[in-house]
C-alpha positions in Angstrom: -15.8 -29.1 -59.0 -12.3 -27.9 -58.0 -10.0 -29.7 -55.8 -10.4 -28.2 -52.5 -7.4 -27.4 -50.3 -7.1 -25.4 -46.9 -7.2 -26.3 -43.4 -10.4 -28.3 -42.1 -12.4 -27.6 -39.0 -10.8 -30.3 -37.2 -7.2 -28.9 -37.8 -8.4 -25.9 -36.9 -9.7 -27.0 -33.6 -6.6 -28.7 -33.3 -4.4 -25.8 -33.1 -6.8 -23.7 -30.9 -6.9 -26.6 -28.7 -2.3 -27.0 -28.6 -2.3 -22.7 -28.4 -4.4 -22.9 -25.2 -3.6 -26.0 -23.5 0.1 -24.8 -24.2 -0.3 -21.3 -22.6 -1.8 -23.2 -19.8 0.9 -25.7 -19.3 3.3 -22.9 -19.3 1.2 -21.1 -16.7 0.8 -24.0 -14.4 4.5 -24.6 -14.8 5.6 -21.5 -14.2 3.8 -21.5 -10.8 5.1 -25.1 -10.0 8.8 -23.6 -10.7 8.0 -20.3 -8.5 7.2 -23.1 -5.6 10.4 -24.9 -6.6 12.6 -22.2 -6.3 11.1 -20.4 -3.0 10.9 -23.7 -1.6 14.6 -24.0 -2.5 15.2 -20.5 -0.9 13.7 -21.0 2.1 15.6 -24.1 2.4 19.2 -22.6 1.7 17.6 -20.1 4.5 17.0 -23.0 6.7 20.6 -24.4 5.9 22.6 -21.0 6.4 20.9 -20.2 9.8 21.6 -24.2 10.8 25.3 -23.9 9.8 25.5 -20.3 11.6 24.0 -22.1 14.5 25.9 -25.1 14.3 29.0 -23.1 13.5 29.0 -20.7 17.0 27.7 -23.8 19.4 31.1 -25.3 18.6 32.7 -22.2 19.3 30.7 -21.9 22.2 31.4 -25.2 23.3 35.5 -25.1 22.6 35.5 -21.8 24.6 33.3 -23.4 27.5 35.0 -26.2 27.8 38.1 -24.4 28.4 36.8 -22.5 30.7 35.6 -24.5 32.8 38.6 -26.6 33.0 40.9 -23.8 33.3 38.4 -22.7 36.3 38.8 -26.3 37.9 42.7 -26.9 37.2 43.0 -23.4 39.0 40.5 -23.8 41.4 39.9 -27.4 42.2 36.3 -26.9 42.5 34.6 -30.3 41.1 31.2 -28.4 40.3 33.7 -27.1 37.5 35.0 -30.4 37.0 30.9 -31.6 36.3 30.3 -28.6 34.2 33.2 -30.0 32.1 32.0 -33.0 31.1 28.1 -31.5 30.4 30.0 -29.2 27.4 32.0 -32.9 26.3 28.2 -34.7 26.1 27.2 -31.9 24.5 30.1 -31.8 22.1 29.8 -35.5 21.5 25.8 -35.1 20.5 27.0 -32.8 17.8 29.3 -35.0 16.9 27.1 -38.1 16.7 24.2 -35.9 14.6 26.8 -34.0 12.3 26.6 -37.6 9.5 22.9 -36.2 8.7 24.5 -32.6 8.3 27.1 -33.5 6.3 24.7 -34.9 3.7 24.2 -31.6 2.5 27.7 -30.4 2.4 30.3 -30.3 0.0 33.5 -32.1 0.3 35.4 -29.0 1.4 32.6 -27.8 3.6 32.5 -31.3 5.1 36.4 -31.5 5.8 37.0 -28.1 7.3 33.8 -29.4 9.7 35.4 -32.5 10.4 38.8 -31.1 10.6 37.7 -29.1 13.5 35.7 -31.6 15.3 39.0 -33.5 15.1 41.3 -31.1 16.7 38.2 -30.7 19.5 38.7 -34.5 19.9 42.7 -34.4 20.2 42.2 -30.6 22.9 40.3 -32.4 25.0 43.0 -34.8 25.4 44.7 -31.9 26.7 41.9 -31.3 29.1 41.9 -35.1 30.1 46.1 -35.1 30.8 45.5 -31.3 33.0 42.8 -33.0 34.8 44.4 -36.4 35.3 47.5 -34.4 37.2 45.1 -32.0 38.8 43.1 -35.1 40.3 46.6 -37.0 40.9 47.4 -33.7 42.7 44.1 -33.1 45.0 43.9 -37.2 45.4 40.2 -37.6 44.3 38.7 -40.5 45.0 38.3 -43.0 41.9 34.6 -43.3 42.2 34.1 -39.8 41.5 35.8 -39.7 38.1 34.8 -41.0 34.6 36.7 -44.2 32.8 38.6 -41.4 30.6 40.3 -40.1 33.6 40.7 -43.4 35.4 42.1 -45.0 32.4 44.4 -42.0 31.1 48.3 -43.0 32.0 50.5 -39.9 32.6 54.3 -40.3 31.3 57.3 -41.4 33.9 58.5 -38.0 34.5 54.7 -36.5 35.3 54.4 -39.2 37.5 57.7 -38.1 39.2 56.5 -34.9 40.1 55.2 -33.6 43.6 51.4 -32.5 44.2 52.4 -28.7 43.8 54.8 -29.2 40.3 51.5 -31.7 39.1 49.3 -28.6 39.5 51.6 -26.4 37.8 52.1 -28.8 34.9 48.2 -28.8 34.5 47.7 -25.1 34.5 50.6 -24.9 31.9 49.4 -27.3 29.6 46.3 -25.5 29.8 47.9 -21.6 29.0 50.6 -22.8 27.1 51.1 -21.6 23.4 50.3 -24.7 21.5 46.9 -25.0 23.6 46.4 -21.3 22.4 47.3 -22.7 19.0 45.4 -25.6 18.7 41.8 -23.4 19.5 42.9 -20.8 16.9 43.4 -24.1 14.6 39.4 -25.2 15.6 38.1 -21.3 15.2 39.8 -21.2 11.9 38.4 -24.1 10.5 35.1 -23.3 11.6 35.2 -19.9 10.1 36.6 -21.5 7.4 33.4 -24.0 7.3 31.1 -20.8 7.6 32.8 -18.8 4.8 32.1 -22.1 2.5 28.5 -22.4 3.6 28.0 -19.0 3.1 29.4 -19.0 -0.4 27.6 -21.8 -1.7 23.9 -21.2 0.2 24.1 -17.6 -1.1 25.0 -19.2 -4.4 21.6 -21.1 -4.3 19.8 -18.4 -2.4 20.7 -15.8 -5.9 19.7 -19.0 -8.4 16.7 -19.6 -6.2 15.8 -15.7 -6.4 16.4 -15.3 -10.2 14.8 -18.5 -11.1 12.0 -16.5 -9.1 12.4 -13.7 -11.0 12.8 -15.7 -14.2 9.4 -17.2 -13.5 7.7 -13.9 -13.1 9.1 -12.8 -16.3 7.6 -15.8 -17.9 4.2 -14.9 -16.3 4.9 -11.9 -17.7 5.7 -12.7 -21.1 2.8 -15.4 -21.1 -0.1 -13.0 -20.1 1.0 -11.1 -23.2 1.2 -14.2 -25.7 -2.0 -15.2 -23.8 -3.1 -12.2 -25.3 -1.5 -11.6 -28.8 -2.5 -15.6 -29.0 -6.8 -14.9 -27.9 -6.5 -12.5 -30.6 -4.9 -14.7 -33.3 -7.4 -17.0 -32.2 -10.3 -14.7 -32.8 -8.7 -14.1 -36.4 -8.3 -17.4 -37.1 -12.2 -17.9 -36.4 -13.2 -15.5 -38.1 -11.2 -15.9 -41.3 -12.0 -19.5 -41.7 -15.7 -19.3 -39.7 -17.5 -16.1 -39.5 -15.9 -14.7 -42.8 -17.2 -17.3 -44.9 -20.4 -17.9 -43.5 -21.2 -13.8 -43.6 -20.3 -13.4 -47.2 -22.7 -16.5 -48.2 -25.5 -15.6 -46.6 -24.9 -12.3 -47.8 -25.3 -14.0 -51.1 -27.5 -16.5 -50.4 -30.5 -13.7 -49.1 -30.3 -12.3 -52.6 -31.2 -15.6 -54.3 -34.6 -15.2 -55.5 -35.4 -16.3 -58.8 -33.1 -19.8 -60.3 -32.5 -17.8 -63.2 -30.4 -15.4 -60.9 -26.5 -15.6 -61.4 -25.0 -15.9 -58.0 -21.9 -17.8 -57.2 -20.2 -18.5 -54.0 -16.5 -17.8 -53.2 -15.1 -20.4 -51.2 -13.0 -19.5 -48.6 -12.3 -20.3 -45.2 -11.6 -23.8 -44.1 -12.0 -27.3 -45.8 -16.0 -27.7 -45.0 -17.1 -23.4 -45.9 -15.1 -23.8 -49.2 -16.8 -27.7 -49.8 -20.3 -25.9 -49.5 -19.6 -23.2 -51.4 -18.3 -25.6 -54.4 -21.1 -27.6 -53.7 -24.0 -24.9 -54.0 -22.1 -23.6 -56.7 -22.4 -27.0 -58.1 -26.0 -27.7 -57.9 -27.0 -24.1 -58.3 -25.8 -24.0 -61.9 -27.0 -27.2 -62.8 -30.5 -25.8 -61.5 -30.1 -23.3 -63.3 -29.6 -25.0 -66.5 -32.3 -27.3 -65.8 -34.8 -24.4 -65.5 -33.2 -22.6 -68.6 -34.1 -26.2 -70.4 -37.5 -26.6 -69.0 -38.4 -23.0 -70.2 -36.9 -23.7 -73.9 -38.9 -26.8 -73.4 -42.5 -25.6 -72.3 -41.8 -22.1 -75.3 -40.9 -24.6 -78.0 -43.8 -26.6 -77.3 -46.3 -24.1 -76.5 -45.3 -21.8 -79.7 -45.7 -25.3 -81.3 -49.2 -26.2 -80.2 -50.8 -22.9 -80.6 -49.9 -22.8 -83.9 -52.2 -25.9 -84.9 -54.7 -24.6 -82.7 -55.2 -21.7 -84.1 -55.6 -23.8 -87.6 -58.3 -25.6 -86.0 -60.1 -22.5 -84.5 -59.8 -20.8 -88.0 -61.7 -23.9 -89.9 -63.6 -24.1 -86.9 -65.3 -20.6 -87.9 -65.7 -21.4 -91.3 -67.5 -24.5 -90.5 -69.9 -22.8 -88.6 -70.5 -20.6 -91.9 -70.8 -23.1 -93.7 -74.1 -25.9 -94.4 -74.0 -28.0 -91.9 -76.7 -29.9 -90.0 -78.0 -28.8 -86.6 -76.3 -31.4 -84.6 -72.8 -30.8 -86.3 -73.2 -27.3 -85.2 -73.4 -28.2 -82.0 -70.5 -30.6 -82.3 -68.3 -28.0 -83.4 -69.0 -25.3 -80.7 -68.3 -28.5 -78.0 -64.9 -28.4 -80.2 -64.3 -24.8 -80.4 -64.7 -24.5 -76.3 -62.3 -27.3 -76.0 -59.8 -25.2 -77.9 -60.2 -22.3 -76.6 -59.5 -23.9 -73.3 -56.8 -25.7 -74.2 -54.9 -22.1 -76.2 -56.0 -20.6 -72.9 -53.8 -23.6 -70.8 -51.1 -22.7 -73.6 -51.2 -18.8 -73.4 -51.2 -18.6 -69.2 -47.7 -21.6 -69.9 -45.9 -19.0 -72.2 -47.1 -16.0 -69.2 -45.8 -18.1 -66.4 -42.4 -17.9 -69.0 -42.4 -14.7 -69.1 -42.9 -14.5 -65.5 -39.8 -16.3 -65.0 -38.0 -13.5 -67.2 -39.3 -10.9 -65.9 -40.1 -9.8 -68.9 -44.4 -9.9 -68.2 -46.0 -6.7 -68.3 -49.0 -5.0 -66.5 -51.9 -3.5 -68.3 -54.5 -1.4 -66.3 -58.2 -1.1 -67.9 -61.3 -1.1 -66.5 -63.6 -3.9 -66.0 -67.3 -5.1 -64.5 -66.4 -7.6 -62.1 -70.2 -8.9 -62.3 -70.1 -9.1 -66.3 -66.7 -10.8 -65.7 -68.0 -13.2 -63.5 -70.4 -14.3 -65.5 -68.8 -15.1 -68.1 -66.9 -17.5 -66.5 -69.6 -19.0 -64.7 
C-alpha cells in the first residue's frame, strides 16, 4: 500500500470544533463589550448630569448666600441672618462629599473645582467681617451668634467707627468691586469646571457610542462569517465525509463476482483513503487468490479426466472381451465409479466456467419421469 497523507477525522473535528467555538466566543464577546460600553455611557450620563448638578448648587449657593446676607446687612432682620448660615452648612456638606467626586476627575477638572470652593471659603470671610460690624452695629447679644462671629476680630480703625459708619462699612464690603470680582472669579471657575467635564464625559460618551456601534458591526460581520464559515463547514464534510463514502459505495454495490476489476480511489480524510487502500488491498489479493484457485481446480481437472477417460476406454473393451461372470460385474462396479467421479470433474470445470461467465445455456426437451428414473 501507499503512504497515506491528508487530514484525519480527528483534525478535522478539531477545526470544526475552533471555527465554532471561535464564532461563539466572538459572539458572546461582543455582547459582553455592548454591556461594557452602554454601561460606560450611561455612566458618563450619570457623571455629566452630577457635575451639571453639582456645578449650579454652588452657583446657587454663592448667589444665596449673598443674598441673604446682603438682605440682613441692609435689613438687620436675623431670620436672614439664620438663612445665612443654612446655605454655609449646606456649602460645607458639599464641601466635605466633593473628595469622593473628585475621584473621578481629572487634575484640571479637580483644581478649577477646588479653586472655586476656595475663593467660596475666603467670600465668606467677607460675609463673616460685614456681619461682625453689622452685629457690632445692632449690639446682638453673644448667645445668639455662632463661634465664627464671636471669634472674628475687626481691625483698629473698624473698631473706631460709630454704629451708623459700622453699617455702612458692612454694606460696602458687601457691593464693593472686589466682592463683585471675587463671585465672577467662583462663576468662572465653575464654568470653567463644567466646560472640562463636559469635554471629557462627551469624550467617553462618543468612545462609549462607537465602541457600541463597533460591536454591532462585529455582530454584523460575525453573522456573515457564521455563515460563509456553516458553509465551509458543510464543504469540508462533505469533501472529506460524504464524498468519499458516496463514490465507494457507488463502487462497492457493483461488486459482484471476485473476478470483477473494481478499485477504490481514496480520497477524503486519513481513515476514507486508509479503507480505500485497504479494500484495494485485500480485494486484489482476493482476486488473485480466486484467479489461482481456478488455474488450480482447470489444471487438475483437465488432468484427471484425461486418465479417466483411459480407464473408461479399456473399461469397454474389457467388457468385450472373455472374461468371467463375476469380473463383469466387477468392472461395471468400476465403470459407475468413474463415471461418477468424470461427472464430479465435468460439473468442477462448469462451476469454472461459471466463474467466467463464459457457461452457456442449451434448451432441449426432456421427460422429467424418464429423467428421474434414471437417477433413481
Amino acid at each position: 500500500m501507499h503512504p497515506i497523507k491528508g487530514m484525519n477525522q480527528k483534525q478535522l473535528y478539531l477545526i470544526v470544533s475552533l471555527i465554532f467555538f471561535t464564532v461563539v466566543f466572538l459572539s458572546v464577546y461582543s455582547v459582553y463589550y455592548i454591556q461594557i460600553c452602554v454601561r460606560q455611557e450611561v455612566q458618563a450620563e450619570a457623571n455629566k448630569s452630577k457635575y451639571h448638578l453639582l456645578s449650579e448648587k454652588i452657583v446657587d449657593l454663592n448667589n444665596e448666600k449673598t443674598d441673604e446676607v446682603r438682605k440682613f446687612i441692609a435689613t438687620g432682620n436675623m431670620d436672614y441672618f439664620y438663612s445665612y448660615w443654612q446655605v454655609i452648612k449646606k456649602i460645607n456638606t458639599i464641601h466635605d462629599s466633593m473628595s469622593k467626586m473628585q475621584r473621578d476627575m481629572i487634575t484640571q477638572e479637580s483644581r478649577y473645582l477646588n479653586t472655586a470652593m476656595e475663593d467660596l471659603t475666603l467670600l465668606s470671610y467677607t460675609d463673616i467681617r460685614s456681619i461682625k460690624l453689622m452685629t457690632d452695629a445692632t449690639s446682638v447679644k453673644r448667645d445668639r451668634l455662632p463661634p465664627e462671629i464671636n471669634e472674628y476680630v475687626i481691625n483698629i480703625e473698624e473698631k473706631k467707627m460709630s454704629l451708623s459708619e459700622k453699617r455702612q462699612q458692612a454694606l460696602k464690603l458687601l457691593f464693593d468691586e472686589n466682592y463683585i470680582n471675587e463671585k465672577n472669579v467662583i462663576t468662572n471657575n465653575i464654568i470653567s469646571f463644567r466646560k472640562y467635564v463636559d469635554e471629557r464625559l462627551d469624550s467617553q460618551l462618543n468612545d462609549a457610542k462607537m465602541g457600541v456601534q463597533s460591536a454591532i458591526n462585529l455582530q454584523s460581520w460575525l453573522q456573515l462569517f457564521f455563515v460563509v464559515t456553516f458553509i465551509g463547514i458543510l464543504v469540508l464534510l462533505y469533501l472529506y465525509n460524504v464524498q468519499p463514502i458516496r463514490s465507494y459505495t457507488n463502487i462497492l454495490t457493483k461488486v459482484k463476482k471476485p473476478n470483477d476489476t473494481y478499485e477504490l480511489k481514496p480520497t477524503g480524510s486519513f481513515e476514507t483513503k486508509l479503507l480505500a487502500n485497504v479494500f484495494n488491498h485485500l480485494y486484489q489479493s482476493l482476486v488473485k487468490a480466486n484467479q489461482a484457485k481456478s488455474e488450480f481446480l482447470s489444471m487438475i481437472t483437465h488432468e484427471l479426466r484425461t486418465p479417466l477417460n483411459s480407464i473408461n476406454g479399456y473399461i469397454f473393451l474389457l467388457k468385450r472381451s472373455q472374461i468371467t461372470y463375476q469380473q463383469k460385474q466387477y468392472l461395471t462396479v468400476i465403470e459407475n465409479s468413474s463415471r461418477h467421479l468424470l461427472l464430479l470433474i465435468n460439473q468442477i470445470l462448469e462451476f469454472g466456467k461459471i466463474e467466467k461467465g463464459k457457461l452457456s445455456v442449451h434448451f432441449s426437451e426432456f421427460d422429467i419421469r424418464k429423467t428421474l428414473k434414471k437417477q433413481f
